[in-house]
C-alpha positions as CSV (number, residue, x, y, z in Angstrom):
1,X,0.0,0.0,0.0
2,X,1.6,3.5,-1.0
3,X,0.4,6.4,0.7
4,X,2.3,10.0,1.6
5,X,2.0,12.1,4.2
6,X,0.2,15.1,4.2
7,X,1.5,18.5,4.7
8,X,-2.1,20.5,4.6
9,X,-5.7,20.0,6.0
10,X,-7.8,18.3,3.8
11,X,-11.3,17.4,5.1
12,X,-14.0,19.2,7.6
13,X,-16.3,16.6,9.1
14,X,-19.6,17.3,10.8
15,X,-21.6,16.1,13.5
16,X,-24.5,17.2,14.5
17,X,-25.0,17.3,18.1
18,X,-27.4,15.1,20.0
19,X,-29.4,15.0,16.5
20,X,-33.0,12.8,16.9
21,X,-33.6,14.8,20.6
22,X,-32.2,18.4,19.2
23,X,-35.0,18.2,16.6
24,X,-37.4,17.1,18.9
25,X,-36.4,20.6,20.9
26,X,-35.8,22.5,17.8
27,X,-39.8,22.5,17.1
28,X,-41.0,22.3,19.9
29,X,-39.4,24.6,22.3
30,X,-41.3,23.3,25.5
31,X,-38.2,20.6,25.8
32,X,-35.2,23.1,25.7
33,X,-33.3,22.6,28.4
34,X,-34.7,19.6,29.6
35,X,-33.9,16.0,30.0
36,X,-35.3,14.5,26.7
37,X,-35.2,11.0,25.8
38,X,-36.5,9.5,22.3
39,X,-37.7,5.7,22.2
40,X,-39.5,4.1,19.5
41,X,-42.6,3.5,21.6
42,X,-43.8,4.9,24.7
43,X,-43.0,2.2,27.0
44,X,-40.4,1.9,29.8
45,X,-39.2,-1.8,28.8
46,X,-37.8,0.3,25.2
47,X,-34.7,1.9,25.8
48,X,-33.6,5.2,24.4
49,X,-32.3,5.7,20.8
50,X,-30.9,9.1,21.5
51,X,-30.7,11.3,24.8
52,X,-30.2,14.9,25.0
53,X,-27.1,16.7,26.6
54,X,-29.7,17.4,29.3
55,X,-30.2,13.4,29.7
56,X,-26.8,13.1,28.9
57,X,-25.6,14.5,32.2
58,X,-27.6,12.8,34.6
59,X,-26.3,9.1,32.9
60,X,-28.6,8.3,30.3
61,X,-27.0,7.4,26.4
62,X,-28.3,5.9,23.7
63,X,-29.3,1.9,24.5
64,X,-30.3,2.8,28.3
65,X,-33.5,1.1,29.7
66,X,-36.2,3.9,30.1
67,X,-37.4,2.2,33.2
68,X,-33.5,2.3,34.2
69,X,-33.5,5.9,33.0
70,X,-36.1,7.3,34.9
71,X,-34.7,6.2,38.0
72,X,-31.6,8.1,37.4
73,X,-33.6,10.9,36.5
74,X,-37.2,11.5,37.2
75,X,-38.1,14.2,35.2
76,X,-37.0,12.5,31.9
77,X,-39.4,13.6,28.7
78,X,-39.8,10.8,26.6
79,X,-40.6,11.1,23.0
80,X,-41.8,8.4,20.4
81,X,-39.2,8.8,17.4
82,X,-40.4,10.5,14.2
83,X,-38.2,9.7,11.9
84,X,-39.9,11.3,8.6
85,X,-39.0,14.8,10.4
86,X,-35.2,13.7,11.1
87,X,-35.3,13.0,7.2
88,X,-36.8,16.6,6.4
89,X,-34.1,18.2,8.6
90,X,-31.0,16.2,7.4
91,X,-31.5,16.9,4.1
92,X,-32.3,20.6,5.3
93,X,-29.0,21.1,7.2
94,X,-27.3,19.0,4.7
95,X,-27.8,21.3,1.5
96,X,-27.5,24.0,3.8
97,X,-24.1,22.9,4.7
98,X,-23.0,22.4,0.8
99,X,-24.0,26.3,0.4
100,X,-20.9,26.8,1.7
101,X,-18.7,24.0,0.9
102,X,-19.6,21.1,-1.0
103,X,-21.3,17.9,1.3
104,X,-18.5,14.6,-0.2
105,X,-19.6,12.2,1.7
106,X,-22.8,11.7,3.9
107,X,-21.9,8.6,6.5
108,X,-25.3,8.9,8.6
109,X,-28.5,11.2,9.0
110,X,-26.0,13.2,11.4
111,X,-22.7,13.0,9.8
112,X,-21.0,13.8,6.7
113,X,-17.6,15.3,5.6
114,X,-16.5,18.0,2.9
115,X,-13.3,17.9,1.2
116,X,-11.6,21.1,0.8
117,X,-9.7,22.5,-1.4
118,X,-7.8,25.9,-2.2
119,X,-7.3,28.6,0.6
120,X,-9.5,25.9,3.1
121,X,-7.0,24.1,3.0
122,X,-5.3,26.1,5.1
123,X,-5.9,26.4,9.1
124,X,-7.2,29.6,10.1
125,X,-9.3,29.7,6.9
126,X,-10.8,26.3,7.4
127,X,-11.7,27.7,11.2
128,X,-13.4,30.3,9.5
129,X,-15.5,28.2,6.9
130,X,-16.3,26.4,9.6
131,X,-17.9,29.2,12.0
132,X,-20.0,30.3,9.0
133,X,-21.4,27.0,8.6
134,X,-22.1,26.6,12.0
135,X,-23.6,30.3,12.1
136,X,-25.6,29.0,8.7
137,X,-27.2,26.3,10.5
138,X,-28.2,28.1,13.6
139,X,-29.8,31.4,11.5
140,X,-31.2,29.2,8.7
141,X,-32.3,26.1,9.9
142,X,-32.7,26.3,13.5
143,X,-31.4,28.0,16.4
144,X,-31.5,24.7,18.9
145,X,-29.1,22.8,16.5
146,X,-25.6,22.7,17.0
147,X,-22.7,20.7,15.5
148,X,-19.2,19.6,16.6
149,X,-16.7,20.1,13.4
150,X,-13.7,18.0,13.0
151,X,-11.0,19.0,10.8
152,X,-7.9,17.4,9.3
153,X,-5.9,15.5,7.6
154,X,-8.0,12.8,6.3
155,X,-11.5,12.1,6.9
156,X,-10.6,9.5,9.8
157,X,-8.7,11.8,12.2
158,X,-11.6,14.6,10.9
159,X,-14.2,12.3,12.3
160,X,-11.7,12.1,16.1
161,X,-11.9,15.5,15.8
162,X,-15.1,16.1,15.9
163,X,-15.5,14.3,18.5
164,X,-13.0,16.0,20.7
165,X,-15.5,18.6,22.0
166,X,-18.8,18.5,22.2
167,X,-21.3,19.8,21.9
168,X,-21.1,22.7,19.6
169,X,-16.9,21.9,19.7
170,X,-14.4,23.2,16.6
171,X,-11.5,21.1,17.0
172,X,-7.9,20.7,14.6
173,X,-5.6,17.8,14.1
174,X,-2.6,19.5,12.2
175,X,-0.3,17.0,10.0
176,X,2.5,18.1,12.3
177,X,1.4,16.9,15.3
178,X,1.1,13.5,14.5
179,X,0.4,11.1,16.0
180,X,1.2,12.7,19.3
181,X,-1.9,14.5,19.3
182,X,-3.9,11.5,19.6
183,X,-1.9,10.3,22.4
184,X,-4.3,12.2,25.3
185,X,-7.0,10.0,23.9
186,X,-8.1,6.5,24.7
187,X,-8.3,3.8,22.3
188,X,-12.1,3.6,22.0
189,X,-11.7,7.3,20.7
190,X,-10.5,5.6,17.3
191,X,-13.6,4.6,15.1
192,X,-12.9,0.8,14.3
193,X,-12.1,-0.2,17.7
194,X,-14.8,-2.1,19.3
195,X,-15.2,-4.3,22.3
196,X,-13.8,-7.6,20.2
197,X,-10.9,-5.2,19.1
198,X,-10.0,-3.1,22.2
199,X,-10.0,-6.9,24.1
200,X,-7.2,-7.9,21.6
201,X,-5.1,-5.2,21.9
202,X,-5.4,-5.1,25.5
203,X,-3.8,-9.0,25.3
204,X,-1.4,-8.0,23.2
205,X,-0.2,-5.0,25.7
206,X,-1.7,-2.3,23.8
207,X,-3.9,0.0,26.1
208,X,-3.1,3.6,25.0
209,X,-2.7,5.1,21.6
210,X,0.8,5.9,22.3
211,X,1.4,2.2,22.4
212,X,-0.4,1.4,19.5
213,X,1.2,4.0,17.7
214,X,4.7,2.5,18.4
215,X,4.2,-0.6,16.8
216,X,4.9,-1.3,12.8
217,X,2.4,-1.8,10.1
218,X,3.0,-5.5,10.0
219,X,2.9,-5.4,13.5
220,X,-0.3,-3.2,14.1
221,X,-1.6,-5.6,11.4
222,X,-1.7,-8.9,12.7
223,X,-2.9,-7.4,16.6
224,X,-5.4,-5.9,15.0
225,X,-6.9,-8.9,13.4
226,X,-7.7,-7.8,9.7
227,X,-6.0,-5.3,7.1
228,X,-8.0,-2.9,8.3
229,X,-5.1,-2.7,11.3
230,X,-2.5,-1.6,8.3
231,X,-4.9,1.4,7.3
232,X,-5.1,2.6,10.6
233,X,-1.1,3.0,10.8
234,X,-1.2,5.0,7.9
235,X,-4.0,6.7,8.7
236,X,-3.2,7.9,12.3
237,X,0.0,9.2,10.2
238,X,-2.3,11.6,8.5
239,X,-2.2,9.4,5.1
240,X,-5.3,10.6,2.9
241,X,-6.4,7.0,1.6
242,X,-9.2,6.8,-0.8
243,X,-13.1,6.1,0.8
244,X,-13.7,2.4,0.1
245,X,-17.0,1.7,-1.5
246,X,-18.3,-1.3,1.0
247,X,-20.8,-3.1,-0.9
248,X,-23.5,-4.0,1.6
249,X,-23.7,-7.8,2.8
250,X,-27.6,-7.8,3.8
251,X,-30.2,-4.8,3.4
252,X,-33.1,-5.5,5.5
253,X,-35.3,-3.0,7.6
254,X,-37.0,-3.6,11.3
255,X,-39.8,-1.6,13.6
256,X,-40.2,-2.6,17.0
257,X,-44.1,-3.1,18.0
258,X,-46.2,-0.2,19.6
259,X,-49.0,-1.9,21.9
260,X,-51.8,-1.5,19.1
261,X,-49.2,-3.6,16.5
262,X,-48.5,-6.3,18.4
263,X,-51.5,-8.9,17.5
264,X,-50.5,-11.0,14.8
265,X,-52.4,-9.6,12.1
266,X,-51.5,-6.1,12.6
267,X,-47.8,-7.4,12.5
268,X,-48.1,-9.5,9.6
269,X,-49.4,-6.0,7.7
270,X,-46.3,-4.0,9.3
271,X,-43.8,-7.1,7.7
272,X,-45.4,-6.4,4.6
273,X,-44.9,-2.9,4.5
274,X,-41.0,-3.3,5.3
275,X,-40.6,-5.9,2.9
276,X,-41.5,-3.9,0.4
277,X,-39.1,-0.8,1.6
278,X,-36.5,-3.2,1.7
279,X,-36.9,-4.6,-1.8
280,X,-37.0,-1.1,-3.2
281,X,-33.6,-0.5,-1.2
282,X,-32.3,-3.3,-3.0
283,X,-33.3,-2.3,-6.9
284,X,-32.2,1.3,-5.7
285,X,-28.5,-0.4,-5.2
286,X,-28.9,-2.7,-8.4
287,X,-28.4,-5.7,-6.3
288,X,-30.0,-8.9,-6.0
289,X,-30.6,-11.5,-3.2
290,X,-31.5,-15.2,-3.4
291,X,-31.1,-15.4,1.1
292,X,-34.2,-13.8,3.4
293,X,-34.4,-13.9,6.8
294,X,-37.4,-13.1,9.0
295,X,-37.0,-12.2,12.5
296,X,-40.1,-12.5,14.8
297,X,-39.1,-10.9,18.9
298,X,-42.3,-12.3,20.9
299,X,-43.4,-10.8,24.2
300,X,-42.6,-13.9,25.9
301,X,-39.0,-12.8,25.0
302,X,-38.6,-15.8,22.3
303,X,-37.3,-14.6,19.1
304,X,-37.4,-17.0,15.8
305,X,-34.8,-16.4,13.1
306,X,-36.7,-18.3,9.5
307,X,-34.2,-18.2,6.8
308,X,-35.5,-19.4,3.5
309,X,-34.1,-19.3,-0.3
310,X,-35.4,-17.8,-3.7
311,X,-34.2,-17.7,-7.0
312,X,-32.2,-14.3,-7.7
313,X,-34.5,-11.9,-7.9
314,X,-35.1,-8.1,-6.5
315,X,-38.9,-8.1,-7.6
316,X,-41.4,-7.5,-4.5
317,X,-43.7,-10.2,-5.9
318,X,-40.9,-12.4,-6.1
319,X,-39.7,-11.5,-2.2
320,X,-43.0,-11.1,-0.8
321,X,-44.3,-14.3,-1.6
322,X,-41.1,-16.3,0.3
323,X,-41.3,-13.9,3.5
324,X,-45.3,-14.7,3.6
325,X,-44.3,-18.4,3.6
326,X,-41.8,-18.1,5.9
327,X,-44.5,-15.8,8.3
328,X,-47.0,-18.7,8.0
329,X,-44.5,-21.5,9.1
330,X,-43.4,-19.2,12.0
331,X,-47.1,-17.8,13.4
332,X,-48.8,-21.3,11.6
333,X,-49.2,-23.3,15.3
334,X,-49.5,-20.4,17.6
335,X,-53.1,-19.0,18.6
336,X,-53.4,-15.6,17.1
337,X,-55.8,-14.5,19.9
338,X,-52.8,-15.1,22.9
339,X,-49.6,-14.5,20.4
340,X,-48.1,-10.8,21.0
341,X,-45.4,-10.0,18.7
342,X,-42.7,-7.4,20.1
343,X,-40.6,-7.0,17.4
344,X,-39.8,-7.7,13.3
345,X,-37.6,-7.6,10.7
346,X,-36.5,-8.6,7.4
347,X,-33.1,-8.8,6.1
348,X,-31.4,-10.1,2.5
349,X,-28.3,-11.7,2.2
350,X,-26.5,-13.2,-0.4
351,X,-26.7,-10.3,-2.4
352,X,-25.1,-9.8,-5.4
353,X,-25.0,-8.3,-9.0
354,X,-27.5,-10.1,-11.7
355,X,-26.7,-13.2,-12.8
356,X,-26.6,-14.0,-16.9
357,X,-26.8,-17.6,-16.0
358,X,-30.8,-17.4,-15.8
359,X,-32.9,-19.5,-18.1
360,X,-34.6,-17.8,-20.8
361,X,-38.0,-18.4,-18.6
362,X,-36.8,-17.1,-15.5
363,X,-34.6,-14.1,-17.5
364,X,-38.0,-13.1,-19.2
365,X,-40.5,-14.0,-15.7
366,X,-38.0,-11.7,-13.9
367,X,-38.1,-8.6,-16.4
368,X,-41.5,-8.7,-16.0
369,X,-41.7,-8.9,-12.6
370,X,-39.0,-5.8,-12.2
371,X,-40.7,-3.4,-15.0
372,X,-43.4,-3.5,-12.4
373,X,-41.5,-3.1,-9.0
374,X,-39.6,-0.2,-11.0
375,X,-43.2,1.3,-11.8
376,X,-44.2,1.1,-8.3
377,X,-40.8,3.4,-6.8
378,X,-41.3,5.4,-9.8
379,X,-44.9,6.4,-8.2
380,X,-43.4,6.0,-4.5
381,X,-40.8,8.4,-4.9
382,X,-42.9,11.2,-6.5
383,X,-46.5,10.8,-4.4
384,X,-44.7,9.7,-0.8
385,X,-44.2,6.5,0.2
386,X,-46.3,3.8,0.0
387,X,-48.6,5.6,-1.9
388,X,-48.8,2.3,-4.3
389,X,-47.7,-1.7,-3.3
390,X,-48.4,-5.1,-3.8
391,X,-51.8,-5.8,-3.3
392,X,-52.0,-8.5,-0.6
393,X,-55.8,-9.5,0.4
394,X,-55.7,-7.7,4.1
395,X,-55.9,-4.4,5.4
396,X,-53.1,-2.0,5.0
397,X,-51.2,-1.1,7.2
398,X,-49.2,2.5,6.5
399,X,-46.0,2.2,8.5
400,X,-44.0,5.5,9.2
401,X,-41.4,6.0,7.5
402,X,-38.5,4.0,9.6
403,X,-34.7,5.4,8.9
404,X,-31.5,2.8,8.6
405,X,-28.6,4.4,10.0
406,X,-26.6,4.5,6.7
407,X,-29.9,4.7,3.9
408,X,-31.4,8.4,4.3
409,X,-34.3,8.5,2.0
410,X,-34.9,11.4,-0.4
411,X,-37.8,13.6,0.5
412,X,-40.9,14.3,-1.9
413,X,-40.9,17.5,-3.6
């Protein structure tokens, strides 16, 4: 792997503070300043999927037990998640952002990096950029949101950056004072370094950054585990690699159960609804599956995992038809009057670009099938979602609009 150093500041990274509670106090200024939790249903067995910096002081995160929550503070404000705003805002602050410099890279609905380029490239007018776009954001979008801005290097010491101070933090990581900058910080500060991979450099006598900065690429490599060890020497060096492109391994979407959804037929409507999401996902990425796995999460706190095979297809006909048999032989012995579902999802796996070994029946069956799935987004995307599926002989049920952490979905103009 060649790589050079660099000599100037190459990316600005942003991250918006706090983001699914900061909306929910952007419009509605009642929660400012309070301890604001938001769940995905208003029960205290859920746990929270963000926390404000008001929550955030008094012990609750993302992932705490509401029920755990409340005991460590009382006056917590919990709010059921809507994500279709979250989705109107990101893309608000998002093309408000690339006003000012062009948005590269968008890594989640609260996080994205610009490159720069030109005079931004150097320090003090890189600061600057970055106070307008933070001014932007507060005057044009909303005067409750605030972002930490990383800048750097590369796009993986801009990301440490911004995570340096927060909230509202502007923080540098000049080429010159690496690595030793990064040697204040712990080694869970480093995105890529989980529990699995902290617990294996900790057995090979590596618990700081300093430490881990000592040791050689070939080195740093094998504790690591994977190559990705290599790109971390060069990148904590200040080495400006190229963004990957990952090709997903499974696309799938989830919603865990409000109290209303939980029989089995309301459920079984819900799976339908995410199915079809999913499938348009997968003809968005021009990919193609022949693995689905349905995940049923009862009450009783059994969970089922049903994986079932199809020919290679991205059609919702095609899909739908296999995760409805594989809902049958799941729900098929269990009394629909006493069975409460708690949670569900669909994933696809196996996925993979079309094949040209089909027979000419299957080739033709499958155009078919996909001039009419391409129909349906076609509608979706300009009337809202859902406005046109499947039909399916049961009621309809119109699921909100659920976002995966890396899939933000376009808005309707």
């Amino acid at each position: 792997m060649s790589f050079c150093i660099e000599h100037k500041l190459n990316w600005l990274y942003i991250d918006i503070n706090s983001y699914f509670s900061t909306i929910e106090q952007q419009v509605n200024p009642d929660l400012r300043n309070k301890p604001v939790a938001v769940v995905p249903m208003l029960s205290d067995s859920t746990c929270a999927i963000a926390a404000s910096y008001e929550a955030k002081l008094t012990g609750i995160n993302t992932g705490t037990k509401i029920y755990e929550a409340k005991k460590l503070c009382p006056e917590l404000i919990c709010i059921q998640a809507r994500h279709e705003l979250y989705i109107q805002y990101h893309h608000k602050i998002f093309n408000e952002i690339d006003r000012y410099l062009h948005v590269d890279h968008i890594f989640s609905i609260d996080e994205g990096a610009c490159r720069l380029t030109g005079k931004y490239c150097l320090k003090e007018e890189a600061l600057g950029i970055a106070q307008i776009i933070k001014k932007a954001i507060r005057n044009n979008i909303g005067d409750c949101i605030t972002c930490s801005i990383g800048i750097a290097p590369n796009r993986y010491l801009a990301k440490i950056a911004s995570n340096m101070q927060k909230p509202d933090g502007l923080s540098v990581i000049n080429p010159t004072e690496l690595p030793g900058k990064l040697y204040t910080l712990n080694l869970k500060s480093l995105p890529g370094i989980g529990s699995k991979t902290r617990e294996r450099l900790m057995k090979n006598g590596i618990s700081s950054i300093e430490q881990l900065c000592l040791l050689d690429r070939s080195r740093l490599k094998t504790v690591w585990g994977n190559v990705w060890g290599e790109k971390v020497w060069y990148l904590i060096r200040g080495a400006d690699l190229p963004l990957e492109k990952v090709q997903k391994s499974t696309i799938g979407q989830s919603k865990v159960l409000g109290a209303e959804e939980q029989e089995a037929p309301n459920a079984r409507n819900i799976l339908i609804s995410l199915t079809q999401k999913a499938a348009s996902r997968l003809r968005d990425k021009a990919l193609f599956t022949t693995g689905l796995l349905l995940i049923v999460s009862f009450n009783s706190g059994k969970s089922v995992n049903e994986n079932s095979r199809i020919k290679l297809s991205n059609d919702t006909s095609t899909i739908l038809r296999q995760v409805l048999k594989s809902w049958d032989k799941v729900l098929g012995n269990l009394d629909p009057k006493k069975t409460r579902i708690k949670k569900i999802g669909i994933s696809f796996y196996h996925l993979q670009n079309e094949s040209k070994q089909l027979s000419f029946d299957d080739f033709h069956k499958q155009r078919k099938n996909q001039k009419l799935s391409g129909v349906i987004d076609s509608i979706n995307k300009k009337m809202g979602i859902n406005k046109v599926s499947i039909g399916i002989n049961t009621k309809t049920y119109k699921s909100e609009q659920i976002v995966a952490f890396g899939h933000i979905p376009k808005i309707n103009n």
